[in-house]
C-alpha positions in Angstrom: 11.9 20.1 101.1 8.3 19.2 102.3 6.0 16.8 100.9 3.8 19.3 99.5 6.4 21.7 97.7 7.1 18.6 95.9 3.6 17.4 95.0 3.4 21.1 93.7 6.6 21.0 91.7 5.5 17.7 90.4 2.3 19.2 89.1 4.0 22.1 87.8 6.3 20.2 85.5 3.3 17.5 84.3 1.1 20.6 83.6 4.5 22.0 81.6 5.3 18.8 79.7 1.2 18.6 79.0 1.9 22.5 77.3 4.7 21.3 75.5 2.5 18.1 74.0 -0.1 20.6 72.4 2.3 23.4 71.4 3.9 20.6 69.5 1.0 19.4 67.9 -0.9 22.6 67.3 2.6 23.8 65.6 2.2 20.6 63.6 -1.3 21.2 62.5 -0.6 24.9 61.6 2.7 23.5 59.6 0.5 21.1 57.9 -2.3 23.3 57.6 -0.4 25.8 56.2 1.8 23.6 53.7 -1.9 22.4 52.2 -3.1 25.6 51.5 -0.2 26.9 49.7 0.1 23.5 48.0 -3.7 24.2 46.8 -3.9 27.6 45.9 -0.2 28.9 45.6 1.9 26.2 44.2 3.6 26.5 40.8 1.3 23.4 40.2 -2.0 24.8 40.8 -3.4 25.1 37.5 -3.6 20.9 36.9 -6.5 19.6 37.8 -7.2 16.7 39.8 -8.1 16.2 43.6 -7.5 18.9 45.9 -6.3 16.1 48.6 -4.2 15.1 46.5 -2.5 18.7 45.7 -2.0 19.1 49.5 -0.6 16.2 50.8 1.7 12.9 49.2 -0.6 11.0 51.6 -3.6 10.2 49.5 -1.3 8.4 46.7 0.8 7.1 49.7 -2.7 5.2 51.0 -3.8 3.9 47.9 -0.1 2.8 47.0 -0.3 0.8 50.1 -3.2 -1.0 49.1 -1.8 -1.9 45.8 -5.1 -0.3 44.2 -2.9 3.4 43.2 -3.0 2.3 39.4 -6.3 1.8 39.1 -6.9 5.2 41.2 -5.0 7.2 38.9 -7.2 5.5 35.7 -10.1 6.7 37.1 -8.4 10.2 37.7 -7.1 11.0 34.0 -10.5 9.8 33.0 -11.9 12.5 35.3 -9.9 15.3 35.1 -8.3 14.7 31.4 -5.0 13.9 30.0 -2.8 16.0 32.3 -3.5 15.5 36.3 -1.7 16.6 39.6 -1.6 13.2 41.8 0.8 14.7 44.3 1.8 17.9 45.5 4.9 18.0 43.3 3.8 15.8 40.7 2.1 15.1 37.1 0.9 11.9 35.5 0.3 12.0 31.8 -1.8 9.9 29.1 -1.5 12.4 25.8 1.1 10.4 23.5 3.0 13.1 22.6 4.2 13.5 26.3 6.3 10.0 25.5 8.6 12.1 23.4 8.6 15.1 26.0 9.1 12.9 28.8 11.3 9.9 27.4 12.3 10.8 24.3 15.7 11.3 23.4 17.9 14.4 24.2 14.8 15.9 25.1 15.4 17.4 28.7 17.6 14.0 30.1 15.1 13.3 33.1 16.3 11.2 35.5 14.4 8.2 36.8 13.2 8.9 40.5 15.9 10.0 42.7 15.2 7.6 45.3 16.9 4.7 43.5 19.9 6.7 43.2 19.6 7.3 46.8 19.8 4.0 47.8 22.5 3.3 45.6 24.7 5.4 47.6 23.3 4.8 50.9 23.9 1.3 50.5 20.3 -0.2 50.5 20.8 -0.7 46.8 23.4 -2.5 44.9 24.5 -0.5 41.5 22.5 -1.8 38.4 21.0 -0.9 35.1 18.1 0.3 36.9 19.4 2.6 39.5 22.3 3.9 37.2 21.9 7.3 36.7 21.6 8.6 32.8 25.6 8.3 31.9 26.3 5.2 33.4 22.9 3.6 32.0 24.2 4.3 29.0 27.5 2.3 29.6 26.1 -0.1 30.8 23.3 -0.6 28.1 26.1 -0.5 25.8 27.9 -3.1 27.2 24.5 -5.5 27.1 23.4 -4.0 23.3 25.3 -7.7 22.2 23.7 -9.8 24.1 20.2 -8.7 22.6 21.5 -8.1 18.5 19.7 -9.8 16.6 22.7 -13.0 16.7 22.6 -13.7 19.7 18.4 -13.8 19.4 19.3 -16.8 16.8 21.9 -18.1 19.2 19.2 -18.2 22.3 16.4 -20.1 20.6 17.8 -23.5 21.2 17.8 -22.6 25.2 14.8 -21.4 24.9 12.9 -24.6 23.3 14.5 -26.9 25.8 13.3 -25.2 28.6 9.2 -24.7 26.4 9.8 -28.6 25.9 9.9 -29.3 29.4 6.9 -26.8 30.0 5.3 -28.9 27.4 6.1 -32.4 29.2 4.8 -31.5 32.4 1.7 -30.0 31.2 1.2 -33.3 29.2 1.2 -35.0 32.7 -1.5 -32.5 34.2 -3.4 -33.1 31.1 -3.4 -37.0 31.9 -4.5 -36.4 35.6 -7.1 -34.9 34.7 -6.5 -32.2 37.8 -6.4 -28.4 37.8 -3.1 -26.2 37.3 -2.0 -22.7 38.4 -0.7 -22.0 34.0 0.5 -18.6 36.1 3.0 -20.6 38.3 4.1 -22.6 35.2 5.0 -19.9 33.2 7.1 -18.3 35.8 9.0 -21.5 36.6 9.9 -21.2 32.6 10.7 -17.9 32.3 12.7 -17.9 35.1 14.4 -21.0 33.9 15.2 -19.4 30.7 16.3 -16.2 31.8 18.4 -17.6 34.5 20.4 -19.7 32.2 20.2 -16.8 29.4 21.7 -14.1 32.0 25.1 -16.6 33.4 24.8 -20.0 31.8 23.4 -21.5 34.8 19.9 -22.2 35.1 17.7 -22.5 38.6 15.7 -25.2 37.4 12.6 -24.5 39.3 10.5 -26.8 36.2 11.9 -29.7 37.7 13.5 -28.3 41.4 12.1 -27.6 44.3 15.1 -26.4 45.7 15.3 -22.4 44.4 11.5 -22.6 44.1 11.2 -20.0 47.5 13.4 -17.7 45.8 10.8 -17.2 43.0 8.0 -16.3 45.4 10.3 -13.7 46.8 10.8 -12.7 43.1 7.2 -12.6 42.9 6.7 -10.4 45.6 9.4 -7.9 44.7 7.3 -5.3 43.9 6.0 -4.9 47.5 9.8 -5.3 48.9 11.0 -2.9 46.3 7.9 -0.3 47.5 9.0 -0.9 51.3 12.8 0.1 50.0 11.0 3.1 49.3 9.1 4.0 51.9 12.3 3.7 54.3 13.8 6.0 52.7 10.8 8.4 53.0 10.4 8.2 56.0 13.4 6.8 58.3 12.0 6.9 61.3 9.5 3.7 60.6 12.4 1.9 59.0 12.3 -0.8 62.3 8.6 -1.1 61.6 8.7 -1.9 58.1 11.8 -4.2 58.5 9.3 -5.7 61.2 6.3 -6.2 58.6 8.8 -8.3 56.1 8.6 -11.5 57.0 11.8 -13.1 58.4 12.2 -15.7 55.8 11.7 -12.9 53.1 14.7 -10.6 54.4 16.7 -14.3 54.7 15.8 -15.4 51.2 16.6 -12.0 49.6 20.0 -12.3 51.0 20.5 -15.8 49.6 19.7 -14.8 46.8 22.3 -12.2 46.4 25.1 -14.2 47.4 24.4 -17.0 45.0 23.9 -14.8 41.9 27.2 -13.1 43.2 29.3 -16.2 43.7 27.2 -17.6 40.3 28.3 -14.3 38.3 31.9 -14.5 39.4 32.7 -17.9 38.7 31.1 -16.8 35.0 33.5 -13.9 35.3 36.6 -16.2 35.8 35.2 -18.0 32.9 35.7 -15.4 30.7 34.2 -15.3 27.4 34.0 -19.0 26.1 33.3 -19.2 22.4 30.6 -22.0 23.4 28.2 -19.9 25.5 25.4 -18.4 24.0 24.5 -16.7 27.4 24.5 -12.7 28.0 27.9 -12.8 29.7 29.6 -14.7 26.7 28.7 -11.4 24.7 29.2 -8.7 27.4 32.8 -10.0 28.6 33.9 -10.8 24.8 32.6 -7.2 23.4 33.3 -4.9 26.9 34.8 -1.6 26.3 38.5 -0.7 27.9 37.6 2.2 30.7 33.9 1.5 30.0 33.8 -1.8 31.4 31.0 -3.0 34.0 32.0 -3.4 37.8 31.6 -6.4 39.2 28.5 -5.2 41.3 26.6 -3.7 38.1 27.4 -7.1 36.6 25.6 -8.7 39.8 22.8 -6.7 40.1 22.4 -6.2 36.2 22.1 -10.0 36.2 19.5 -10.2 39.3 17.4 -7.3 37.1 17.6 -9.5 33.6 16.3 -12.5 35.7 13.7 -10.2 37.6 12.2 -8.0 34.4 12.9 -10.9 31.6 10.7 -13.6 34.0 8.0 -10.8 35.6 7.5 -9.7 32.0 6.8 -12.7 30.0 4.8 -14.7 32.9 2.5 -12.0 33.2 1.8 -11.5 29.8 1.4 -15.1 29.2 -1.1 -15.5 31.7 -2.8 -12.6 30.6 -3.1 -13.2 27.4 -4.0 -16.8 28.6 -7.0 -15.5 30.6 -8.0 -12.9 28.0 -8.6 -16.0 25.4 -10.0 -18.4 28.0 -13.1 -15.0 28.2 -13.9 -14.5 24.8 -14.1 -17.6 23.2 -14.4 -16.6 19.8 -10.8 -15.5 19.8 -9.9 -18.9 21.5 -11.1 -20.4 18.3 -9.9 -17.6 16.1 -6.3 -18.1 17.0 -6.5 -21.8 17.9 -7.3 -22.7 14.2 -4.6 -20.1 13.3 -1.7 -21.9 14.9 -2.9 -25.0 14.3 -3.2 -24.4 10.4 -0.1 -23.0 10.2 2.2 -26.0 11.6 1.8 -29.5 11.0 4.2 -30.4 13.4 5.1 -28.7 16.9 8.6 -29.2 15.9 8.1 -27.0 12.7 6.7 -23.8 15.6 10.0 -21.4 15.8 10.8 -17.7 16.5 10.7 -17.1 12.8 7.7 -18.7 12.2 5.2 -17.7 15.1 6.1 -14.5 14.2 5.0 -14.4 10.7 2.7 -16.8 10.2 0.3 -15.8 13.5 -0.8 -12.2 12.6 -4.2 -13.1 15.0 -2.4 -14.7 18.0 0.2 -11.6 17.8 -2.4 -9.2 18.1 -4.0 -11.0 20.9 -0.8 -10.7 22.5 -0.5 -6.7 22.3 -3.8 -6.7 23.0 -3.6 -8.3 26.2 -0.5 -6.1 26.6 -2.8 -3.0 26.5 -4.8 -4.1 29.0 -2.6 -5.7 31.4 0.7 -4.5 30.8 3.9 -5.7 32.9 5.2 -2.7 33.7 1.3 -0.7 34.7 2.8 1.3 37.6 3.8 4.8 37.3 6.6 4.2 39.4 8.4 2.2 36.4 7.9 5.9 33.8 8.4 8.5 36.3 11.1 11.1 35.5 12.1 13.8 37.5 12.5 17.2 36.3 15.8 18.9 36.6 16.8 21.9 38.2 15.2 24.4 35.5 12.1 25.1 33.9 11.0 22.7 30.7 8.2 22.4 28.9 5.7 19.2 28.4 3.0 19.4 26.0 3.7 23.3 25.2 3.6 24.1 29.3 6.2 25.0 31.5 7.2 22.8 34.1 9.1 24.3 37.4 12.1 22.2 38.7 12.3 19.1 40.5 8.4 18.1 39.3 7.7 14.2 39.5 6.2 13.4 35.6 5.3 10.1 34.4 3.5 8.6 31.8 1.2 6.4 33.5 1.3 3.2 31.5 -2.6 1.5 32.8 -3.8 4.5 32.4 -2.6 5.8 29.1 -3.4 2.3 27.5 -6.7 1.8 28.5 -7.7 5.8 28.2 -10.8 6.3 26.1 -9.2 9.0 24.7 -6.6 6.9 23.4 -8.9 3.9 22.3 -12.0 2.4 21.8 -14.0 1.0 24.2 -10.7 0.9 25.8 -11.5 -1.5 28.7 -12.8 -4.3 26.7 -10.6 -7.2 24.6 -10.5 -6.1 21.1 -7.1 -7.9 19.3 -8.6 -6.3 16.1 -7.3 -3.3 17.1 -4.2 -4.4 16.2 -4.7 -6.0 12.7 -4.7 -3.6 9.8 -8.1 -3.9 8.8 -8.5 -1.6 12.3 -6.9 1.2 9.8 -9.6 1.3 7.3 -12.3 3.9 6.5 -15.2 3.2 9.1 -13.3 0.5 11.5 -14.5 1.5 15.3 -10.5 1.3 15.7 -9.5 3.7 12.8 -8.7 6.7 15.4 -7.0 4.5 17.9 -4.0 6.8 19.1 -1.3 3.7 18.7 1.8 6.1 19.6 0.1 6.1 23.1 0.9 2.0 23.4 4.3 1.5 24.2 4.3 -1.3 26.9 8.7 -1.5 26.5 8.4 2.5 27.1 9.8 5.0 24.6 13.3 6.7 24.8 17.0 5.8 25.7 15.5 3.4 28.9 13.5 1.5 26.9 13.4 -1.9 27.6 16.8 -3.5 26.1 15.0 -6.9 26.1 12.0 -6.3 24.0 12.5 -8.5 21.0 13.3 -11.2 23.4 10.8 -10.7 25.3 8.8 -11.1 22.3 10.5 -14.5 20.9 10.2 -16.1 24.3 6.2 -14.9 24.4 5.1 -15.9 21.0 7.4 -19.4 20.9 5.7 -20.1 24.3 2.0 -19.3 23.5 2.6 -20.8 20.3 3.7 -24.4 21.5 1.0 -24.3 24.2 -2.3 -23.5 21.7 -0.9 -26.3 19.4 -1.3 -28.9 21.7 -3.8 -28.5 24.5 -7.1 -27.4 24.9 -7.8 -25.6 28.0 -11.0 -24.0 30.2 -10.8 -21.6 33.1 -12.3 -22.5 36.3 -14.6 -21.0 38.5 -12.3 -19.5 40.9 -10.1 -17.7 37.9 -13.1 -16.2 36.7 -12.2 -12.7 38.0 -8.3 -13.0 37.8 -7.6 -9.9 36.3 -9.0 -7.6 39.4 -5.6 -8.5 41.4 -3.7 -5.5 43.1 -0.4 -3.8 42.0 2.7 -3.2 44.2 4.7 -2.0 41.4 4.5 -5.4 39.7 1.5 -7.4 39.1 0.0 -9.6 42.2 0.8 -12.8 41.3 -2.8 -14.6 42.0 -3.4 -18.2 40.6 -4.7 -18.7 36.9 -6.0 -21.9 37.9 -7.1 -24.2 34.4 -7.9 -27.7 33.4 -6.1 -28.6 30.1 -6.3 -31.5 28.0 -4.5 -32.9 24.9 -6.1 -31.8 21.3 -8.5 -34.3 20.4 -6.9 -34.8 17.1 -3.8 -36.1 18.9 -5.1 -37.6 22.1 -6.6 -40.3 19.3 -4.0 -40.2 16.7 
């Protein structure tokens, strides 16, 4: 064969493998081309409004979930386009209240939570749990947990829960004496994690006063971007070795730590069994489980990695919310400082009972602060998926397999919800807000549930709410505190499903009253 038939052939089969290139991407760009215009105009969707980009492609909400700035995007969307918005092509975010009931309510239309966590369940990425159970075995298993959260085992909990605010209390004494600055954020989720981890098996981390499980709460703290890359694997499979590249090494390594000490830490509970002495979740769940309802060992596991995960994440960030929201409007600060400290003579005398009914200010500072900063903001946390037949939100139809969520940010800081929605107000919350000519009086408060509505509400709630108001409590009583400069614009942090955790850095002292008693 000569030189020259061979450069030819050559040539032949670059020019045919160049053809091939552009047939591929020109039949790309017609299927995508063509997918965004029927998206656009002839989807059963078509009628919502909201961005025609984001009717064609799941990109736009993909990009802005990458940045951690979707929730915020979405605000600025229902207040936009209204109350009822398409932010993908196949699916609905919501901010009426009545949608709660449609979307979450009981017996409604049993939406599922988004397929993908199922997904993973039985693809292996995930381990089964109370939050990728599927609508029957949630139930079961929320059964089995309904005694560890009754309203005994609340009164069993509190002395747990004062040790661990005492501690908090000791080492913010010692800041207070050197005079430095603290990160309050990184002190209330060595707490809560403290708490909860002893709560869940009996057997606390001790990050207060241990360095030693300290990396694993950073992971913790970054979950909600490790969760979100969970995700994207499994929309896309073919970039799973480039996302498993952009974890960090020691993230991946800590992760799996993790999980084989809370395994070999919930099975030595397990062999336990259910001693009379406990007062932590697993005393109540293996002395009340149900014959042939009974929890694996692997929801166990991962139920207990999810009580330390959502009972921590909650009450840190609320506590440094609602930290930063008094540290901003000083006249609160003072408000609710005189209130605590007028109620209780002694910090001893501050208990769940009491900071609960004697502190009607601080506890509407708290829901306020919830409003605008709840825990769970991302729509990823409410989003249901339709099932396979028509239903109806709000009066409309809804075809099958539609994404619909009540967007929590956007629904609690919607001006059609609230008054000047975007602003601190805890007098929303106090009944005077109810009276004839109050700027609060039409305040939509069905529209604020930051523990969500419905069978998946949050089990934990009144804990969550014990744990909050002991810990804020204890904290006003005794110190005094200003922000500093570079805390001055901590609520602009991102979301990745959970709340960036940026420093609250503060400078604290003792109350003058007691510094010179």
């Amino acid at each position: 064969m000569s030189r020259h038939y061979l450069h030819e052939l050559q040539g032949f089969a670059g020019d045919a493998l160049l053809l091939s290139f552009a047939a591929t991407c020109l039949g790309l760009a017609l299927l995508i081309t063509t997918r965004s215009v029927y998206n656009i105009f002839f989807h059963p969707l078509k009628s919502y409004p909201g961005p025609k980009l984001w009717a064609a492609s799941h990109l736009p909400r993909q990009y802005y979930d990458l940045r951690g700035t979707l929730d915020f995007k979405i605000r600025d969307l229902h207040e936009r386009y209204g109350d009822a918005i398409r932010i993908e092509p196949d699916s609905l975010s919501y901010t009426n209240s009545h949608a709660w009931k449609d979307i979450n309510g009981y017996g409604v239309h049993n939406l599922e939570k988004d397929p993908v966590l199922h997904n993973q369940v039985k693809k292996g990425i995930a381990q089964p749990g109370i939050i990728q159970a599927d609508a029957p075995n949630h139930a079961r298993i929320r059964r089995q947990l309904a005694h560890a959260f009754s309203e005994k085992a609340l009164r069993d909990q509190e002395p747990i829960i004062v040790r661990y605010v005492d501690t908090l209390i000791s080492q913010l004494e010692d800041v207070a004496a050197s005079g430095e600055k603290t990160d309050i954020l990184l002190k209330y989720t060595y707490t809560t994690v403290d708490i909860t981890s002893e709560l869940s098996f009996g057997t606390s981390l001790d990050v207060l006063r241990n360095d030693k499980f300290r990396p694993w709460v950073t992971i913790q703290s970054n979950m909600g971007s490790i969760l979100m890359s969970m995700k994207f694997v499994e929309l896309y499979p073919l970039l799973t070795p480039l996302i498993r590249w952009l974890i960090p090494k020691q993230v991946i390594q800590g992760m799996k730590e993790n999980r084989v000490y809370v395994n070999r830490v919930v099975q030595d509970r397990i062999k336990e069994g259910a001693m009379e002495e406990r007062r932590d979740f697993f005393s109540y769940i293996l002395r009340n489980k149900e014959k042939d309802n009974e929890m694996t060992n692997s929801e166990m596991c991962e139920t207990a990695r999810t009580l330390i995960l959502a009972g921590a994440d909650t009450t840190k960030t609320l506590l440094s919310a609602v930290t930063f929201y008094l540290l901003t409007n000083p006249f609160w600060m003072r408000k609710v400082v005189q209130e605590v400290r007028s109620a209780f003579q002694h910090e001893g005398d501050i208990n769940f009972v009491d900071a609960s009914a004697k502190l009607p200010l601080m506890l509407a500072c708290l829901d306020e602060a919830l409003r605008l900063h709840p825990p769970g903001a991302s729509f990823l946390f409410a989003r249901r998926t339709s099932p396979h037949t028509t239903i109806s939100i709000l009066g409309h139809d809804i075809p099958p397999s539609t994404s619909v969520t009540m967007h929590p940010l956007s629904t609690f800081t919607c001006s059609a919800n609230f008054h000047d929605p975007l602003r601190f107000h805890p007098e929303r919350f106090l009944p005077s807000a109810s009276e004839p000519g109050s700027p609060f009086a039409n305040d939509d408060k069905f529209a604020f549930q930051p523990f969500f509505y419905g069978p998946r509400n949050c089990i934990g709630r009144n804990l969550a709410y014990n744990k909050m108001r002991l810990i804020l409590a204890r904290v006003l009583w005794k110190f005094d505190f200003s922000l500093c400069e570079e805390s001055r614009n901590w609520d602009t942090h991102r979301i990745w499903m959970f709340w960036e955790d940026t420093p609250l850095w503060i400078t604290l002292k003792i109350r003058q009253d007691l510094s010179t008693a």
